[in-house]
C-alpha positions as CSV (number, residue, x, y, z in Angstrom):
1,X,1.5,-8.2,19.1
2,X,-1.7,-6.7,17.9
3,X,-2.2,-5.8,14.2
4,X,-4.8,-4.0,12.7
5,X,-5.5,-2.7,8.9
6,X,-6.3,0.3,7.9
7,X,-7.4,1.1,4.3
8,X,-6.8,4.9,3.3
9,X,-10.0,5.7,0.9
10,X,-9.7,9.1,-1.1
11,X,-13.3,9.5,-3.0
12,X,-11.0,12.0,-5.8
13,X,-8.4,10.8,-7.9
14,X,-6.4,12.0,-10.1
15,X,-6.3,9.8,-12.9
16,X,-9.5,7.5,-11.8
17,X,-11.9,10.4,-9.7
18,X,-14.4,8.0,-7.8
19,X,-13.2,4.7,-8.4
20,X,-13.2,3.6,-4.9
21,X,-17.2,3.8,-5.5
22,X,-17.1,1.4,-8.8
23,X,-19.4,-1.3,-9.1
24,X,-17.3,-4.5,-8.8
25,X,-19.5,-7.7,-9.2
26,X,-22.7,-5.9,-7.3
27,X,-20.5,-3.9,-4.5
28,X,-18.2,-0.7,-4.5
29,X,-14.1,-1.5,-5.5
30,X,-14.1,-0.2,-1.6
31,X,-16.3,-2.2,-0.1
32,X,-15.1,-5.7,-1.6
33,X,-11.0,-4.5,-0.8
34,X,-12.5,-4.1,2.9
35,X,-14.3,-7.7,2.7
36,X,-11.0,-9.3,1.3
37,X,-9.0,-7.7,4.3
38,X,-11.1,-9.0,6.4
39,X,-11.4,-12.4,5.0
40,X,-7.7,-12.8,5.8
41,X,-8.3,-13.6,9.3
42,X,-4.9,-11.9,10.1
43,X,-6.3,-8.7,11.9
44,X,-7.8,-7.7,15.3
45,X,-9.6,-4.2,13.4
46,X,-9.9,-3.5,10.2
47,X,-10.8,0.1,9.4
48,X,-11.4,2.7,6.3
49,X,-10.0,5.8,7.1
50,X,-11.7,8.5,4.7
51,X,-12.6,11.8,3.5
52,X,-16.0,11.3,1.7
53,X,-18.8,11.0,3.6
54,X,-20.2,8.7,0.7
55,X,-17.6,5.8,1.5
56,X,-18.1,5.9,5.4
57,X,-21.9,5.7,5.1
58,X,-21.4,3.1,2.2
59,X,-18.7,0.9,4.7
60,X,-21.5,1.3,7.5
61,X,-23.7,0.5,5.5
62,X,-22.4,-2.8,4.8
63,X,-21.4,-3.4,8.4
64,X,-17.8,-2.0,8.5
65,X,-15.4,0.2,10.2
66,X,-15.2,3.4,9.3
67,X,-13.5,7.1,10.5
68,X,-13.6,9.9,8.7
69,X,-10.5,12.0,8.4
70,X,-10.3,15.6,10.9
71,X,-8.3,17.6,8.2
72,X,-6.7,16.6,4.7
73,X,-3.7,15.2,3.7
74,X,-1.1,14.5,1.3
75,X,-0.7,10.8,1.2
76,X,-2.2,7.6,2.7
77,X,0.2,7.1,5.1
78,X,-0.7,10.8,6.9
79,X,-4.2,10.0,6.5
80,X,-3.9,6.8,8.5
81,X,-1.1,8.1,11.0
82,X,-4.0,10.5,12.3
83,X,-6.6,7.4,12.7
84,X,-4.1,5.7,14.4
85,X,-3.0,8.3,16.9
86,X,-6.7,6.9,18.8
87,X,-6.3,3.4,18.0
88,X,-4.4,1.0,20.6
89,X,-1.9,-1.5,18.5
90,X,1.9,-2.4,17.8
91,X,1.4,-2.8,13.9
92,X,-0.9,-1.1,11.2
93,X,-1.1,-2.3,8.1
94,X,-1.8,-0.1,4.8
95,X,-4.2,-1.7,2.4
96,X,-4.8,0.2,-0.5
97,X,-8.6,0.9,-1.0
98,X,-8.0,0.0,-4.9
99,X,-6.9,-3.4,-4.2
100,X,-10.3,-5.7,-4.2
101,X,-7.8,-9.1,-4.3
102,X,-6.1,-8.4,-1.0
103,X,-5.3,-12.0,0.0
104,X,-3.6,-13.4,2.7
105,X,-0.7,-15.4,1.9
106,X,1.3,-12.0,0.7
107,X,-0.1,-9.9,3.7
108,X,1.0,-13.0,6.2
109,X,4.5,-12.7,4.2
110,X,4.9,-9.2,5.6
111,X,3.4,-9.7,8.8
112,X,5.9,-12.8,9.5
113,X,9.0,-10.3,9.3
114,X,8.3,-8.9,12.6
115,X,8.1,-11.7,14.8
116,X,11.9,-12.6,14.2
117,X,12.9,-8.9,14.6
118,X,13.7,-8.8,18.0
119,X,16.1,-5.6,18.1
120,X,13.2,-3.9,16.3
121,X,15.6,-2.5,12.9
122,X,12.4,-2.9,10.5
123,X,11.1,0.3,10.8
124,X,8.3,-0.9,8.0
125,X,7.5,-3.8,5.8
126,X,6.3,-3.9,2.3
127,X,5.9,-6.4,-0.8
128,X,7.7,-6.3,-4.3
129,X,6.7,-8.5,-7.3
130,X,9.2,-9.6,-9.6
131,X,8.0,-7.8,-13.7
132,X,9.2,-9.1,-17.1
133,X,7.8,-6.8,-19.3
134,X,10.0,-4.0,-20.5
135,X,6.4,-1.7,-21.5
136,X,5.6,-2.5,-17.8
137,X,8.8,-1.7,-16.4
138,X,9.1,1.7,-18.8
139,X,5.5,2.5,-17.1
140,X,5.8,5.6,-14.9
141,X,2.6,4.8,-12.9
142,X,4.6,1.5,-12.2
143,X,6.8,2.3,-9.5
144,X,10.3,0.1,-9.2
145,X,12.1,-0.9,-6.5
146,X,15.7,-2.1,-5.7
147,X,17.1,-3.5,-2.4
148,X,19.9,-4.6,-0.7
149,X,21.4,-8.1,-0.2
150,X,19.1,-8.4,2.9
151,X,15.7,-7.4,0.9
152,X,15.8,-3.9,2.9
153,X,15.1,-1.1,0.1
154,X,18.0,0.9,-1.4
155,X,15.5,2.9,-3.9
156,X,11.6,3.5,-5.0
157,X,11.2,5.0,-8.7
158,X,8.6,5.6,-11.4
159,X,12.1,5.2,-13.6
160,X,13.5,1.6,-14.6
161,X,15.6,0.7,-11.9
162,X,18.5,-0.5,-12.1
163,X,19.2,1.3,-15.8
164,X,20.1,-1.7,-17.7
165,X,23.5,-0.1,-19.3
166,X,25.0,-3.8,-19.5
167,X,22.6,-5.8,-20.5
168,X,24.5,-8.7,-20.2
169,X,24.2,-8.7,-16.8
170,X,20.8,-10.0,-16.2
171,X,19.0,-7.8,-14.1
172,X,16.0,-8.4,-12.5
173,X,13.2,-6.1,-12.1
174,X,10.2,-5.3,-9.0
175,X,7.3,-3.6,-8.6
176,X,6.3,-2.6,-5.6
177,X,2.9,-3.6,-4.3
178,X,1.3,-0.6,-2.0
179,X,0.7,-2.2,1.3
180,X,2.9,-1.4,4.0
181,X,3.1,-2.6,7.7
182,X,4.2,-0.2,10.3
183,X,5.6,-0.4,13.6
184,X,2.8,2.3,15.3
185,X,5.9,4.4,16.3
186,X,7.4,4.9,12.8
187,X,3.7,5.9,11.7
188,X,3.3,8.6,13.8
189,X,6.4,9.6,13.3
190,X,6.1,10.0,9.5
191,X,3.6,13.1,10.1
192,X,6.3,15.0,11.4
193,X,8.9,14.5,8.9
194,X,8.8,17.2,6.4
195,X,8.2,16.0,2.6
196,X,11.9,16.3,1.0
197,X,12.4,17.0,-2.6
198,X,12.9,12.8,-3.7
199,X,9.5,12.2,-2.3
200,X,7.9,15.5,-4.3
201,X,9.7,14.7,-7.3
202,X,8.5,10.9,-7.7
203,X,5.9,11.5,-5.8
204,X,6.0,7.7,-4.1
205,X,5.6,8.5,0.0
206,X,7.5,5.5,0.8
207,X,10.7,7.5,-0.1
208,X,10.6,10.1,2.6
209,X,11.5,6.6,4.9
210,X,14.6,5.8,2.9
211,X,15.4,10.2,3.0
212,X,15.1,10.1,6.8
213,X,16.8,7.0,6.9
214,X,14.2,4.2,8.1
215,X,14.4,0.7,7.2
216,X,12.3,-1.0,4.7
217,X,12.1,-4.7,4.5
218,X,10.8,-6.2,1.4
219,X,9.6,-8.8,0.6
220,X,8.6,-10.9,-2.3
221,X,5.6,-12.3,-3.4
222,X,4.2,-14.1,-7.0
223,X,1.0,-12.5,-6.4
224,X,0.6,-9.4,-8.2
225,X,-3.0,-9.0,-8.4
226,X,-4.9,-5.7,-10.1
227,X,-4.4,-2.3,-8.7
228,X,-7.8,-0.1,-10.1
229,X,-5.8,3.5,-11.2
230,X,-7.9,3.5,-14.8
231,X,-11.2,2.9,-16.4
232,X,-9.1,0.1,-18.3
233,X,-7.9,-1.7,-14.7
234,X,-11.6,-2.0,-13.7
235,X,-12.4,-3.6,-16.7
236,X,-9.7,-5.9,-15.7
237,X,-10.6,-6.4,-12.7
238,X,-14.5,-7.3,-13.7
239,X,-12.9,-9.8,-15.9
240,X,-11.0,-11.7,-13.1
241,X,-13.8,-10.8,-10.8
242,X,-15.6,-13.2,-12.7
């Protein structure tokens, strides 16, 4: 089975425009997310798949992988899907380029589900971490998730999910960590499903699976790490960094 990574790098964002190219102890956010993926010793490639020309020559420039993206795209998982289309391999893995803590016992955690799947019904893997805090769980740039009895998503939402109605009822709450793994086939295959109104209306790509009915398997881990979408996160991040 051979598994490479692939980190989607957009140079604009919305809330955070450039913060892939944010000094982070001495190096770019980008640059250390692609050095932590690659310090997991769990990949054959590793690649950033981009649309500025300043993070390609910045990840050559620091001996990396790099493709630039043909045309743009909606989402990570469309701007990856076309790398891929090139690339020989049975698994990709999304890293997300704002994740400079990338470690491997969580990415070897999602990895691990399909060497047991033998009838190939995991479509794609992903990771959930279990959240306390009600402000966090009331964050819409938090995004929820709920699964089934066999850890295989029901629901992705910026909402709380479940709405605790009975509170006696303990429920437990997850947010979901970006970093898929994808069977090649399901990849590709994303590009040419049309975006359906769940996806566009909580805008969380992940969804169009579940609309088209593909499997996710989740899977927890008790590493939740910091995700750089603000100013505030990077000062977070310098902090740990440290």
């Amino acid at each position: 089975m051979k598994v490479i990574a692939m980190i989607p790098a957009r140079y604009s964002a919305s809330r955070f425009p450039g913060k892939l190219m944010q000094d982070l102890g001495g190096k770019p956010v980008i640059v250390r997310t692609y050095e932590a993926t690659i310090a997991t010793k769990l990949f054959e490639d590793v690649y950033v798949v981009t649309d500025s020309t300043i993070i390609f020559d910045e990840i050559v420039a620091n001996g990396g992988k790099a493709i630039m993206s043909e045309k743009p795209h909606e989402s990570g998982s469309d701007r990856i899907a076309e790398a891929v289309a090139n690339v020989d391999c049975d698994i990709v893995v999304n890293v997300q380029g704002d994740e400079p803590f990338t470690e491997r016992e969580s990415l070897k955690k999602v990895l691990d589900v399909f060497k047991t799947d033998n009838d190939k019904d995991i479509d794609l893997a992903s990771l959930m971490v279990e959240i306390h805090d009600w402000d966090e769980i009331t964050n819409p740039n938090t995004v929820k998730v709920i699964v089934d009895q066999n850890d295989f998503a029901l629901y992705f939402s910026r909402s709380p999910i479940p709405y605790p109605r009975d509170k006696e009822t303990n429920a437990r709450y997850f947010k979901h960590k970006g970093i898929y793994a994808f069977r090649r086939e399901a990849l590709l295959e994303f590009t040419k499903l049309p975006m359906q109104f769940l996806e566009a209306s909580e805008k969380i790509e992940c969804i169009r699976y579940l609309e088209y009915g593909k499997r996710i398997k989740m899977v927890e881990t008790t590493v939740e790490g910091v995700e750089i979408d603000t100013p505030e996160d990077l000062e977070k991040a310098k902090l740990l960094w440290k």
